[in-house]
C-alpha positions as CSV (number, residue, x, y, z in Angstrom):
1,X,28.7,33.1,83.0
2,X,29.3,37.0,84.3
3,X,29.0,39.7,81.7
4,X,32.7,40.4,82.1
5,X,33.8,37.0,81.0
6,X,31.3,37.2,78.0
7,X,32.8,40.5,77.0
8,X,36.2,38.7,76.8
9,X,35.3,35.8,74.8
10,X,33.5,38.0,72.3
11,X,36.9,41.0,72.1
12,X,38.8,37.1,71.7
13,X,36.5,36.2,68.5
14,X,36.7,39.5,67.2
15,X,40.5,39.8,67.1
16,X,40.7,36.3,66.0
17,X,38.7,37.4,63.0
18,X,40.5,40.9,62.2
19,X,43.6,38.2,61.7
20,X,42.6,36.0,59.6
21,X,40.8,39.1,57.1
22,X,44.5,40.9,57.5
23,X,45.9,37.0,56.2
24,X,43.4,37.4,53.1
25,X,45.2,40.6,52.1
26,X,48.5,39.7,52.1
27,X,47.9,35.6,50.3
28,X,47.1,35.9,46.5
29,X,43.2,35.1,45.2
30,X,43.0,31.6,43.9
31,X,41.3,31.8,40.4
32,X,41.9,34.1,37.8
33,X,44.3,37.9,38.7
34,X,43.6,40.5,36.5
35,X,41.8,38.9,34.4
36,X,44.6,36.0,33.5
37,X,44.4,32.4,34.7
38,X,47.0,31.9,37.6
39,X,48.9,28.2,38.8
40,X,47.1,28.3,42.2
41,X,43.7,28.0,40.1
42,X,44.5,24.1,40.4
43,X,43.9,22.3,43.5
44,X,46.4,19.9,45.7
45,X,43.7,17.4,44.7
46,X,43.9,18.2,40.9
47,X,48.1,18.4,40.9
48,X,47.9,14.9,41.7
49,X,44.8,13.7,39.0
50,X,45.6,13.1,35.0
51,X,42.6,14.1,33.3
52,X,41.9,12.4,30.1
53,X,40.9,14.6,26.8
54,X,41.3,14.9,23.4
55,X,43.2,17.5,20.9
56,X,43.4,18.8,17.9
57,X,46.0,20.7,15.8
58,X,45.0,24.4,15.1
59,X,45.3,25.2,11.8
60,X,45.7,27.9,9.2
61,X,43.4,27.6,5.5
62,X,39.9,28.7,4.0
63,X,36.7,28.7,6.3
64,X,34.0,27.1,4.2
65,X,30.4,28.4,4.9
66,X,27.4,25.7,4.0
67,X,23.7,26.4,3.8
68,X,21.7,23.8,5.0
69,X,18.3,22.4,3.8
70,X,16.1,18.8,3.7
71,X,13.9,17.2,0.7
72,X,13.7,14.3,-1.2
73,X,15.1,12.6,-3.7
74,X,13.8,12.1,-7.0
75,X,14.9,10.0,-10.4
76,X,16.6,12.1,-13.2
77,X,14.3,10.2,-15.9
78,X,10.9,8.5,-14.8
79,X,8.6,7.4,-16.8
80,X,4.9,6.6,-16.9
81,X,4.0,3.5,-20.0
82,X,1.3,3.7,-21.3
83,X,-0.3,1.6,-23.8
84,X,-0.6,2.3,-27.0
85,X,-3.8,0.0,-28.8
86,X,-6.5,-1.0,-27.1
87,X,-6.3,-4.8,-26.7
88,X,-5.9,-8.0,-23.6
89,X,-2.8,-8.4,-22.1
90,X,-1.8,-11.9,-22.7
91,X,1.8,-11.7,-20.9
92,X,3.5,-9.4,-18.1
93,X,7.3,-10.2,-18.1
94,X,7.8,-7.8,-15.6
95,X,7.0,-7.1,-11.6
96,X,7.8,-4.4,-9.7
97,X,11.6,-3.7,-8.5
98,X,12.7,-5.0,-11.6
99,X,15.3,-4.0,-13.6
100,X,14.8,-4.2,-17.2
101,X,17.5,-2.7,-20.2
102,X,16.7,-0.9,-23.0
103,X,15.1,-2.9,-25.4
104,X,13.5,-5.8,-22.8
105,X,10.4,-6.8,-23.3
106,X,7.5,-5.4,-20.7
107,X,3.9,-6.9,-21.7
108,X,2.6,-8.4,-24.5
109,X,-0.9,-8.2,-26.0
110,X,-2.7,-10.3,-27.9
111,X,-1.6,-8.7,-31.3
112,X,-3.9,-11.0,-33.4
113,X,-6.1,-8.3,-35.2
114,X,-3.2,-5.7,-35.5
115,X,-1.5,-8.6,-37.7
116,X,-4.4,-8.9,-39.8
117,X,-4.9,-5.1,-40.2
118,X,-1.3,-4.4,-40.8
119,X,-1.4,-7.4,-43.6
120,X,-4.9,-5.5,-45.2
121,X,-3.0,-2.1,-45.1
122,X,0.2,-3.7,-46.8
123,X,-1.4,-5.3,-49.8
124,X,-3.9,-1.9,-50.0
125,X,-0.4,-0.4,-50.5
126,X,0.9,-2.6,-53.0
127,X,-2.0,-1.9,-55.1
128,X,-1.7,1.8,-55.3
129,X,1.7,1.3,-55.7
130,X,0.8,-0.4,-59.2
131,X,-1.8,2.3,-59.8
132,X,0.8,4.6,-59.7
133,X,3.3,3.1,-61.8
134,X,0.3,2.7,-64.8
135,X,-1.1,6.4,-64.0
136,X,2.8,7.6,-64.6
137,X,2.8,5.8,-68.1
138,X,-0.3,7.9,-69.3
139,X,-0.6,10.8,-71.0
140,X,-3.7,12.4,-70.2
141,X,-2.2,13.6,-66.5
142,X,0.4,15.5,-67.9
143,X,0.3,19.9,-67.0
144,X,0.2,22.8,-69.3
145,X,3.3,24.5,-70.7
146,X,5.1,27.1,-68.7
147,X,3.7,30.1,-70.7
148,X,0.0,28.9,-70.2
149,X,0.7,28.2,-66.5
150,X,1.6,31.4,-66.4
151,X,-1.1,33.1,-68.2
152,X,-4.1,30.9,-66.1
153,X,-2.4,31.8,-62.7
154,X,-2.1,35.5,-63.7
155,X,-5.8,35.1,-64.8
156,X,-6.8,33.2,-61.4
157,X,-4.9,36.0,-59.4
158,X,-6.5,39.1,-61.0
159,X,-10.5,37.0,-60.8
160,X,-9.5,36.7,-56.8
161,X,-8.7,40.2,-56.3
162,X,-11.4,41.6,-58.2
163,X,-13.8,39.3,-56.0
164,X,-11.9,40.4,-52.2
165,X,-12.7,43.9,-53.6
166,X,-16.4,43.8,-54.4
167,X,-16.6,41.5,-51.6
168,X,-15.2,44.2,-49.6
169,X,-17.6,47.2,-50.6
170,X,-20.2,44.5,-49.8
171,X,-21.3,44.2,-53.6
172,X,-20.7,40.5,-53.0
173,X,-22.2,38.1,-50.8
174,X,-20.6,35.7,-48.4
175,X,-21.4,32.7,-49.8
176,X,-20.5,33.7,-53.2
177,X,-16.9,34.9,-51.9
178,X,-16.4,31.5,-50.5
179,X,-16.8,29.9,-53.8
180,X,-14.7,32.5,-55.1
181,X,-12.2,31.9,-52.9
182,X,-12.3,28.0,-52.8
183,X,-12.3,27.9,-56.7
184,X,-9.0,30.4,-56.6
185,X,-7.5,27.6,-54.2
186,X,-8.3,24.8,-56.3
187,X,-6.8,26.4,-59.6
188,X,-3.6,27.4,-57.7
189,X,-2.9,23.9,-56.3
190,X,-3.7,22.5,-60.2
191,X,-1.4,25.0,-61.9
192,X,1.9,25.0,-59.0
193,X,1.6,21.0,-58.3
194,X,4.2,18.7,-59.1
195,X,3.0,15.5,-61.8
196,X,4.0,12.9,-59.0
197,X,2.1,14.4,-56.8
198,X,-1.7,14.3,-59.0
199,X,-0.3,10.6,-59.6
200,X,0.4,10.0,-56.1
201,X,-3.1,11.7,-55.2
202,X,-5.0,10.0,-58.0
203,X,-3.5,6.4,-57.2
204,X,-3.9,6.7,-53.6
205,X,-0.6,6.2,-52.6
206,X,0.0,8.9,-50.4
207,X,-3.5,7.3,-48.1
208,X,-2.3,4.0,-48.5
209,X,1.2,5.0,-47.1
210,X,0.1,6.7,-44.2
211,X,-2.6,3.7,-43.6
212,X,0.1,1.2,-43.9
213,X,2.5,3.2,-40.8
214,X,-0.7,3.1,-39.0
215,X,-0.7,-0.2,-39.2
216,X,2.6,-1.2,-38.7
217,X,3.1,1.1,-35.3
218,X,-0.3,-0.7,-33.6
219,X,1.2,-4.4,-34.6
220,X,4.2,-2.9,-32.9
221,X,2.6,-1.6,-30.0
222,X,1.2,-5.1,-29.1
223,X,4.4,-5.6,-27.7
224,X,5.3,-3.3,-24.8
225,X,9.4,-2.5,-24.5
226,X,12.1,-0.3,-22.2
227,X,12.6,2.9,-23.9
228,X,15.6,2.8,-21.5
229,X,17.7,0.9,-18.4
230,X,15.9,1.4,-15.4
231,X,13.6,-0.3,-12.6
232,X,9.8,-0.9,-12.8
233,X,7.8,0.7,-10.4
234,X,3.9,1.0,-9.7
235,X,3.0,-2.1,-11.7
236,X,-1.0,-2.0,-12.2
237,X,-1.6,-4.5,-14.9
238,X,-2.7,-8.5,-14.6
239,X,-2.6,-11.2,-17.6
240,X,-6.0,-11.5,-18.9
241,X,-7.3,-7.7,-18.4
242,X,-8.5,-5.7,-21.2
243,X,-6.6,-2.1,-21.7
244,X,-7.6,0.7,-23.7
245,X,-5.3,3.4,-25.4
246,X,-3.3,5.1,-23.3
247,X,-3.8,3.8,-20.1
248,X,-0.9,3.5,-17.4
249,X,1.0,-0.1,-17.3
250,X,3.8,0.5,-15.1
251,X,6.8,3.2,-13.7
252,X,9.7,2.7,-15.6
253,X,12.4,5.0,-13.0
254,X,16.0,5.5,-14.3
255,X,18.2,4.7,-10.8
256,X,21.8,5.8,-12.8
257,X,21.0,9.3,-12.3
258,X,19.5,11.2,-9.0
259,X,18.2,15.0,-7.6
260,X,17.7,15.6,-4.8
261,X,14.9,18.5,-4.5
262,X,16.0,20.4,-1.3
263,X,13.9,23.8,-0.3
264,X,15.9,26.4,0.6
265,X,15.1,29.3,2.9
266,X,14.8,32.2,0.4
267,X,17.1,34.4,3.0
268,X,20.2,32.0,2.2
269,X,19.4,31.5,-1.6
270,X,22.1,34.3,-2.5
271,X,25.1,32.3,-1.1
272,X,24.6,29.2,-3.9
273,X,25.9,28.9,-7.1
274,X,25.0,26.4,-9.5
275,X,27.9,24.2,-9.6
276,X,28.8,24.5,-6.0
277,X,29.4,21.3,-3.9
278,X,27.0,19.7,-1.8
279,X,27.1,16.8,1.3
280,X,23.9,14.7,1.3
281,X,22.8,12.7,3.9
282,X,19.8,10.5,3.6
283,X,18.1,9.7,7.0
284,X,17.2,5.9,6.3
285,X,20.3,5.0,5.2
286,X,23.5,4.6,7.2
287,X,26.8,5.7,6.4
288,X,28.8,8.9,5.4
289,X,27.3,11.5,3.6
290,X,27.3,11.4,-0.2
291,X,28.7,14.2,-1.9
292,X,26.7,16.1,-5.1
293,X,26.7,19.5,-6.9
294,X,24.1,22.2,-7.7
295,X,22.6,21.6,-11.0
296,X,19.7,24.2,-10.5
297,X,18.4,26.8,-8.5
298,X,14.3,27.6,-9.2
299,X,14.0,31.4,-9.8
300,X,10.2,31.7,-8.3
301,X,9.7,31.2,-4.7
302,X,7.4,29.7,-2.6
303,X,5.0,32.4,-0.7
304,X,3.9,29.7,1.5
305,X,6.9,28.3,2.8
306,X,9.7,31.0,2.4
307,X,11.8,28.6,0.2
308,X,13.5,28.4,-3.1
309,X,13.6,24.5,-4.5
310,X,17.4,23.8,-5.6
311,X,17.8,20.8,-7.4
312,X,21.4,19.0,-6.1
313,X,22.7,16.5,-9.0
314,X,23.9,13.2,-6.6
315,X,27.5,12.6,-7.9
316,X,27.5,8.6,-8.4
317,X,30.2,6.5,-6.8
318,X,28.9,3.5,-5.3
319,X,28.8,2.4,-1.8
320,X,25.1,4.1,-0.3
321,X,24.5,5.8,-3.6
322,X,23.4,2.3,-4.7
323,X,20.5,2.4,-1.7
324,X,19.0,5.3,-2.7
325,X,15.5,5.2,-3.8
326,X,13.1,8.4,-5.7
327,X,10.9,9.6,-2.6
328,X,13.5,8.9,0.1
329,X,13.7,12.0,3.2
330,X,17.3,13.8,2.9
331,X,18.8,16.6,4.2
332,X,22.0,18.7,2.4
333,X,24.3,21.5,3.1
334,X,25.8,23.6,0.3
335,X,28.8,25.2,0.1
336,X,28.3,28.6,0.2
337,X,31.1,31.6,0.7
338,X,34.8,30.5,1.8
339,X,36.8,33.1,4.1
340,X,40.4,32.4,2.8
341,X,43.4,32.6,5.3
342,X,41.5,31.8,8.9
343,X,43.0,30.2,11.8
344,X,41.0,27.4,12.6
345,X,39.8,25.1,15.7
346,X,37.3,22.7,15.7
347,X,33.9,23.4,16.9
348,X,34.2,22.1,20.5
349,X,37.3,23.5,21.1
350,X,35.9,26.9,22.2
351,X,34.5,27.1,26.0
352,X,33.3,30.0,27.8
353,X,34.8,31.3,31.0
354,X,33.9,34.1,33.1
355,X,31.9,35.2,29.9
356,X,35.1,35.3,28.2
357,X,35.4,33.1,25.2
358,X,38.8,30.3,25.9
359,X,40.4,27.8,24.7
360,X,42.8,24.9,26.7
361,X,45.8,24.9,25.1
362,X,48.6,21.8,25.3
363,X,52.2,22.9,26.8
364,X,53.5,19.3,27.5
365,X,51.1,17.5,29.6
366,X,49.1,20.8,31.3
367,X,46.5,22.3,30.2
368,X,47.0,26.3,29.9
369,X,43.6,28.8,29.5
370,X,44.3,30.9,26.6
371,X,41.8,33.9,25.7
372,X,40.8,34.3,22.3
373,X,38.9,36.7,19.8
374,X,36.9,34.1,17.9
375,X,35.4,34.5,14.1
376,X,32.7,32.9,12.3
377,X,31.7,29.7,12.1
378,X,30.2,27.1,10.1
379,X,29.1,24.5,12.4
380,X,32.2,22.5,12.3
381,X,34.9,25.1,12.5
382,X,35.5,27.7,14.4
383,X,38.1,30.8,12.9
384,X,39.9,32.3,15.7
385,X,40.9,36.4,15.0
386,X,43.9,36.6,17.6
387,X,45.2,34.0,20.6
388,X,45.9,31.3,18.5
389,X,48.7,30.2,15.8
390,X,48.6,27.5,13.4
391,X,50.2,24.3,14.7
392,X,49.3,24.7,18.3
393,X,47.5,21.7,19.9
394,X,44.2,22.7,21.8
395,X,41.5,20.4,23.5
396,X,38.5,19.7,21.7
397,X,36.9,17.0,24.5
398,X,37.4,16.6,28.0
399,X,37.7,20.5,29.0
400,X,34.6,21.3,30.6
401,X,36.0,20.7,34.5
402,X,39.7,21.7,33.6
403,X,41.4,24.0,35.4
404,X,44.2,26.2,34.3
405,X,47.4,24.3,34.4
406,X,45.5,20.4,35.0
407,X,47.4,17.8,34.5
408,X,46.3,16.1,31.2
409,X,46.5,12.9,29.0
410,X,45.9,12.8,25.4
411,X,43.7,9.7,24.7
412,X,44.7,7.9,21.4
C-alpha cells in the first residue's frame, strides 16, 4: 500500500471519530444529570423485564433505641436442702426434674431415735410442769415488800460504785472486783425478778421447754418437705446412706419466676431504667422473642470486663417461657431512649448510590430513586430527616440491581 493511500485511510478514521465525539455532545448522558436520576437510566432490556421486590409503607411515630446484651438465665428462688439431723435415709420420693408442691414429701429418715427422744423430752416436761404448779403453792419463794426492795437495791447500787471506784484508783484487785461485780448481778436479778420466773427457774420448766422444741423439730426433721412449688434439681442422695447435719440433699429451683442476668457494656448503662421493657431471645430455644422488664441495674461494675450486670424480670405468658431452664445462654435488647415524631423506613429500605444515601420509591408499578437525609437508627428502623412522607410505599427487598424507573412487581 503507497504512503498516500495510508495517509487517506487514516484522515478517513480521524474524521469518522471527530463525528461520533460531536454526536456525544449533542445526545444526553445515560445515568444520573445533575446529580438526579434520569428515564434513559433504564435500558431497552429492562423496559421490557418486571422485577420482583418487596415494600413497605413509610411511616410517621417514635424511633425506639435498644441496648443490646447476652447472659443467662437464672431462677428467681433456688434452693439448696439440707438436712437437718444426722440419721440414714430410708426413703427418697423424689428424682431429679421433678416437680414437687409446697408441702410434698422429699426424703424420709429413719426417725426411730428422734421419737424416742422427743417422747423422754415430753414427759421431762410434764414433770416440771407439776414442779411448778407445787413450787407456786408455797410460801417460802415469795419476794420482799416494795420498801425493802427498795432499800436492798439502793444498798447493792451504792456497795457497786464504791467498789468500781477503789477498783479504779487500783486499791482493789481484779479478782476481788469480779466478785464484786458478779455478787451486784446476782442481787439485782433476785430483787427485779418476777415470782413465776424463780418458780419457772427453780422447777425447771423453762429447760424442759426449750429441750422439749428441741425435740420436737429433729422428729420433724426426719421427714424432708418443699418449702415451696418448684422442680428438684442436683439430686445427690441414695436410700440406705448415712447423712450428717447439714449436708446438701437436693436443688429445689422455683420455674414460676425467671432473671435473666445480662452484662451490659458500662458505656450504654445510662440509657436503662429499671422498669423499661426488654425482648429476650434464648439461643436453644426456637421461636419469637419473649418479652421482660428491668427489675435491677447493679451499681458496681466489672473492671475486668467493662460491664454492669442488669437483672431483666422474664414477664410469664406461656408458649417458650415454659422451656426455659436456670443456666440457659440468652441474649436481650433494652429499650433505651425513644425519638418521638420520626419518619420511618425499615432497615433495608436504605441503599447507597453514587455515595449518596437512596431509597426506591413506588409510583404505580416503577421504581423512582429518591435521595434522602437519613437519621438514626436502631437496627430495625431507619428515621429519614427529609425525602420522605409518611404513607409512601418504598422497597425494602429486591432493590440492589434496580434502576431508576424499573419496571416492578410487588410480591404478596
Amino acid at each position: 500500500m503507497s504512503v498516500r493511500k495510508r495517509t487517506h485511510i487514516v484522515a478517513a478514521v480521524s474524521g469518522l471519530g471527530i463525528l461520533v465525539a460531536g454526536l456525544g455532545l449533542l445526545i444526553p448522558s445515560r445515568g444520573v444529570v445533575d446529580g438526579e436520576p434520569t428515564r434513559s437510566a433504564v435500558t431497552s432490556s429492562e423496559e421490557g423485564f418486571v422485577f420482583p421486590v418487596k415494600t413497605a409503607v413509610v411511616r410517621g411515630g417514635p424511633l425506639r433505641h435498644w441496648v443490646r446484651a447476652s447472659g443467662h438465665l437464672r431462677s428467681g428462688r433456688t434452693v439448696e436442702v439440707t438436712s437437718r439431723v444426722t440419721a440414714r435415709v430410708e426413703a427418697v420420693m423424689v428424682r431429679e426434674g421433678m416437680v414437687l408442691r409446697c408441702g410434698d414429701t422429699a426424703v424420709v429418715f429413719d426417725g426411730t431415735e428422734f421419737r424416742l427422744a422427743y417422747e423422754r423430752a415430753r414427759l421431762t416436761l410434764l414433770g416440771a410442769q407439776i414442779e411448778y404448779k407445787s413450787l407456786s403453792a408455797s410460801p417460802y419463794l415469795n419476794q420482799p415488800d416494795s420498801v425493802r426492795r427498795e432499800r436492798e437495791l439502793h444498798h447493792a447500787e451504792d456497795r457497786f460504785a464504791a467498789a468500781v471506784a477503789r477498783h479504779g484508783t487500783g486499791s482493789m484487785p481484779d479478782d476481788e472486783f469480779g466478785v464484786e461485780e458478779r455478787e451486784h448481778a446476782a442481787t439485782l436479778a433476785y430483787l427485779t425478778a418476777r415470782r413465776e420466773d424463780v418458780v419457772s427457774h427453780r422447777s425447771g420448766l423453762a429447760i424442759a421447754r426449750e429441750l422439749a422444741e428441741r425435740a420436737r423439730r429433729e422428729s420433724e426433721g426426719a421427714i424432708v418437705r418443699a418449702a415451696f412449688d418448684g422442680a428438684v434439681a442436683n439430686c445427690m442422695i441414695t436410700p440406705g446412706a448415712p447423712v450428717t447435719q447439714g449436708q446438701a440433699l437436693f436443688t429445689l429451683v422455683d420455674l414460676s419466676e425467671q432473671f435473666l442476668e445480662a452484662e451490659v457494656l458500662e458505656n450504654d448503662i445510662s440509657e436503662i431504667r429499671v422498669g423499661r421493657p426488654a425482648q429476650i431471645t434464648v439461643h436453644a430455644i426456637d421461636g419469637p422473642p419473649v418479652w421482660g422488664r428491668v427489675a435491677s441495674i447493679n451499681p458496681v461494675a466489672n473492671p475486668s470486663t467493662g460491664t454492669m450486670r442488669v437483672s431483666v424480670r422474664v414477664i410469664p405468658g406461656g408458649g417458650a417461657t415454659v422451656m426455659f431452664r436456670p443456666g440457659m445462654l440468652a441474649s436481650v435488647r433494652i429499650a433505651a431512649a425513644v425519638d418521638s415524631g420520626v419518619v420511618l423506613i425499615p432497615f433495608s429500605a436504605l441503599m447507597y448510590r453514587d455515595s449518596r444515601p437512596v431509597v426506591f420509591v413506588m409510583e404505580q408499578d416503577r421504581a423512582l430513586w429518591r435521595f434522602v437525609r437519613p437519621g438514626r437508627t436502631n437496627g430495625e428502623d431507619r428515621g429519614i430527616v427529609s425525602g420522605l412522607s409518611p404513607g409512601e410505599q418504598v422497597i425494602i427487598e429486591g432493590q440492589a440491581t434496580l434502576g431508576h424507573d424499573a419496571r416492578v412487581r410487588v410480591m404478596e
